[in-house]
C-alpha positions in Angstrom: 0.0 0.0 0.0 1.3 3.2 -1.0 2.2 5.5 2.0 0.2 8.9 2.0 2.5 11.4 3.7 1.3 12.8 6.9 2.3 16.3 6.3 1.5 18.8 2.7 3.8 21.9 2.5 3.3 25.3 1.0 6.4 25.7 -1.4 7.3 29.2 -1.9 9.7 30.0 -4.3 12.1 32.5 -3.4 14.1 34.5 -5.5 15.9 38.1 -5.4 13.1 41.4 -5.9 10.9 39.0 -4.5 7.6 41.3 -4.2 7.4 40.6 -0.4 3.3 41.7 0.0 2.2 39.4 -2.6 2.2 36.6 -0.8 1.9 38.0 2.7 -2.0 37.2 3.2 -2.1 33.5 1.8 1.5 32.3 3.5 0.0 34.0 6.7 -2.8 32.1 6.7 -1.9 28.8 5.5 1.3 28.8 7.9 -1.0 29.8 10.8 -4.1 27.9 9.8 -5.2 30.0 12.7 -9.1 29.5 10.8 -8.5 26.9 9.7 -12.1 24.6 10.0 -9.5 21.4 11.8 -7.7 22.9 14.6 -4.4 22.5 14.3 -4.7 21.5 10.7 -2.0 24.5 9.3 -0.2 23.8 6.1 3.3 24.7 7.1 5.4 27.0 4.3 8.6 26.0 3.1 10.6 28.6 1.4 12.6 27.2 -2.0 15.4 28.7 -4.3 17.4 27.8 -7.0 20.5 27.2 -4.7 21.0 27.7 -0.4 22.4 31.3 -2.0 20.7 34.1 0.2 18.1 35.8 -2.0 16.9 39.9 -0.8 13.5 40.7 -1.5 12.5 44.0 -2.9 11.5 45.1 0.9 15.1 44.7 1.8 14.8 41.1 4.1 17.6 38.3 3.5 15.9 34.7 2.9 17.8 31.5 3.0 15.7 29.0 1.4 14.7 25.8 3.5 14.8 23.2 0.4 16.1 23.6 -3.4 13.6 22.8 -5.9 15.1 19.6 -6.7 13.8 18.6 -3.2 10.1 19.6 -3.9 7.6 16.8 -3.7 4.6 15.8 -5.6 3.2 14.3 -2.7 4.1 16.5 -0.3 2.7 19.8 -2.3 -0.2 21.7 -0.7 0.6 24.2 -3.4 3.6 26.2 -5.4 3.4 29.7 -4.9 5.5 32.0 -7.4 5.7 35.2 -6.2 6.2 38.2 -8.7 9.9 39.8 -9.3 12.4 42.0 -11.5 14.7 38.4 -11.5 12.2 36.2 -13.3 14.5 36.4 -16.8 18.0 34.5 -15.1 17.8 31.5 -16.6 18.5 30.0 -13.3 14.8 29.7 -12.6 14.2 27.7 -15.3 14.2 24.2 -13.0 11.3 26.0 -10.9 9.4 26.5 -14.0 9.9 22.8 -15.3 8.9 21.9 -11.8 5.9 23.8 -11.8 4.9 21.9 -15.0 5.5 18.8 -13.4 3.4 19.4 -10.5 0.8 20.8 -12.5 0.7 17.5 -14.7 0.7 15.3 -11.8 -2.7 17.7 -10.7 -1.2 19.9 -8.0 -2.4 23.3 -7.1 0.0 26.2 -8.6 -0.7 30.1 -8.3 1.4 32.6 -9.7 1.2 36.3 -9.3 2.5 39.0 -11.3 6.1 38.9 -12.5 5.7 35.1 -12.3 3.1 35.0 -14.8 5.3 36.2 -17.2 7.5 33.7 -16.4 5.0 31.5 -17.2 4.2 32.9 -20.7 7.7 32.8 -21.6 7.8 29.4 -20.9 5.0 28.5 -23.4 3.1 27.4 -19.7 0.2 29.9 -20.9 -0.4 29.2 -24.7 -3.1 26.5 -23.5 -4.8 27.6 -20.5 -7.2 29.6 -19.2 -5.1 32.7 -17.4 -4.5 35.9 -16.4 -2.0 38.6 -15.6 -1.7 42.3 -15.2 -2.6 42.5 -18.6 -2.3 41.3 -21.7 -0.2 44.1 -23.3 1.9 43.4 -20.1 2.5 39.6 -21.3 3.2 40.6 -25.2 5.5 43.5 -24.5 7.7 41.4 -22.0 7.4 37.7 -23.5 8.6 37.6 -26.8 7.6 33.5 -27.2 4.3 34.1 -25.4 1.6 32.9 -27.6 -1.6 32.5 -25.4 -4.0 35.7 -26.0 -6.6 33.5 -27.4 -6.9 32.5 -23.5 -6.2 35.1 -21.8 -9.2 36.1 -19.6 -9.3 39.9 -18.9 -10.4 39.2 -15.0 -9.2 39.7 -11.3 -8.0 36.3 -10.8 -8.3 33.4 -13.3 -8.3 29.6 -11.8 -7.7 26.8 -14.5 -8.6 24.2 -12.3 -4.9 23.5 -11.2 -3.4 26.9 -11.7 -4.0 29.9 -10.2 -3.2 33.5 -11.9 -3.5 36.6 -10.9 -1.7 40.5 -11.3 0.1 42.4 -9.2 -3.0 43.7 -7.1 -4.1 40.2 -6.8 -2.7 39.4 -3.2 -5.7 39.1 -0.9 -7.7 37.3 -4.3 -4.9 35.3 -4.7 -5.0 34.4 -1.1 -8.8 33.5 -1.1 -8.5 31.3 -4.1 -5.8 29.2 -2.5 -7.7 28.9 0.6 -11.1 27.6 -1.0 -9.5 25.0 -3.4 -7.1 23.3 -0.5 -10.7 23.4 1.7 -8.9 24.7 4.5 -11.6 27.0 6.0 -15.4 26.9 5.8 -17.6 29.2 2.8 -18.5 31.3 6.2 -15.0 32.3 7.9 -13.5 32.3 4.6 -15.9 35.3 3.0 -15.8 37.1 6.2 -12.4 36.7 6.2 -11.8 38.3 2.6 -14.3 41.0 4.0 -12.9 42.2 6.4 -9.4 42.7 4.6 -10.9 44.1 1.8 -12.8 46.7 3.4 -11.6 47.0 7.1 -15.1 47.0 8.6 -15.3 45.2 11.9 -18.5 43.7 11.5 -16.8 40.9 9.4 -13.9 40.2 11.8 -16.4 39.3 14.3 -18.3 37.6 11.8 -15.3 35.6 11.2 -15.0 35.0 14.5 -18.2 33.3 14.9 -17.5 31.7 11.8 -14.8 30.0 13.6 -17.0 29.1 16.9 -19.3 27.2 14.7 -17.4 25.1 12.8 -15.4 24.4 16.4 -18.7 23.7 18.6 -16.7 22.5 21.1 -15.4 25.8 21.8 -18.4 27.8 23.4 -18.6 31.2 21.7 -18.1 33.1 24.2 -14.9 32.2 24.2 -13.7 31.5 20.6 -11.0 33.5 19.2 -10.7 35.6 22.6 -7.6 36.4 22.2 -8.1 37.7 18.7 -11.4 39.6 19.7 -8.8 41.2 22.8 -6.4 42.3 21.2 -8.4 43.6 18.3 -10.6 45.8 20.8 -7.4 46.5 22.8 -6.1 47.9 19.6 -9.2 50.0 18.7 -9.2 51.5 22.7 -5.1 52.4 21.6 -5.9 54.2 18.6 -8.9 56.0 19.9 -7.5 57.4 22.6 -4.3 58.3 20.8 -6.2 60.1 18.0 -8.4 61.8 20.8 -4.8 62.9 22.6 -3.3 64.3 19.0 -6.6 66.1 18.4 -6.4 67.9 21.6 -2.6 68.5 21.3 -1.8 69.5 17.2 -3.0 72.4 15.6 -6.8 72.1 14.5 -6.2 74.2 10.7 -3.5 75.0 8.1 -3.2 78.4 10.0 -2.7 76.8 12.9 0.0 74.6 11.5 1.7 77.4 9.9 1.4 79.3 13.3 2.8 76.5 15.8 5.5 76.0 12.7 
């Protein structure tokens, strides 16, 4: 009987100019799995790179990467995140691009996100599927052998049924996408999760919340995601009274301003 590993990863390739926000909501969450519908049930991420070389992403922070792709496993793949960058073109990231093929052959989840897309289309990994980018002058000005217009989609986010595009403003999208096809959190917490980080509005972190306390009944809801619900009103109480300290301290007009200047 063939053994079914115990443990799926969420590989992230790694590479320098890596756009650090792009995948800041989905590697978050799937790391975390902090709503995750099983408790405890977090896909852990494991960073990759062409070599053990430190990379530097384009917010400045040194990664060395915890596997090389060689090391990246069919059955151990949650999913293969490619992350936009200005490095895509070094033909040293051609092995993560053959990889990506080979996953996505063996049916495994990949998403790609801005830069990365055109890697794809340079590859010829977009002359056949469904897909999108940030947009399709982007993909024929920068990818001379692209030849997939006749399917690019002109949407948010495009999902092929085993890969995952989406452009540069994608992030939180791209995150939501992953999330609903691994199954990791229910419909419920999983809308009110991309509510609330779309828009802000508390209503949908505490609808979240409960979310959360029903699909965990044996958490009474009282007391589900307490800790999240403190230090979310703790943090409303800080900036409330530091905005109602500023207003009585700082200048109330541009005169004012001018004046105390």
């Amino acid at each position: 009987m063939k053994k079914v590993p115990s443990v799926t990863y969420a590989y992230v390739y790694v590479l320098d100019t890596l756009a650090d926000w792009e995948l800041g909501h989905v590697t978050a969450e799937l790391n975390s799995g902090q709503y995750f519908k099983r408790p405890g049930g977090r896909i852990p991420v494991r960073t990759v790179g062409a070599s053990r070389e430190p990379v530097v992403t384009k917010g400045g922070f040194t990664i060395v990467s915890d596997l090389t792709v060689d090391e990246i496993s069919a059955e151990t793949c949650a999913v293969l995140l490619l992350p936009g960058a200005d490095t895509w073109q070094d033909p040293k990231h051609r092995p993560v691009l053959d990889k990506a093929a080979e996953l996505l052959e063996r049916g495994c989840l990949v998403a790609a996100i801005c830069g990365a897309t055109a890697a794809l289309a340079e590859a010829g990994m977009l002359d056949n599927r469904p897909h999108t980018s940030n947009s399709l002058e982007f993909l024929t000005l920068f990818c001379p052998n692209y030849k997939g217009a006749p399917f690019y989609r002109d949407e948010p986010i495009v999902d092929d049924g085993r890969l995952i595009t989406t452009g540069s403003a994608g992030a939180l999208l791209l995150a939501r996408e992953v999330m609903r096809r691994l199954d990791v959190m229910s419909g419920e917490a999983l809308e009110a999760w991309y509510n609330y980080y779309s828009t802000g509005e508390a209503a949908y972190f505490y609808a979240l919340i409960e979310a959360v306390s029903d699909q965990n009944p044996q958490i009474p809801r009282e007391s589900a995601g307490s800790d999240h619900l403190a230090a979310f009103n703790a943090s409303s109480s800080r900036c409330y009274q530091s905005s109602q300290a500023l207003d009585s301290s700082q200048p109330q007009s541009a005169w004012e301003w001018k004046s105390a200047g």
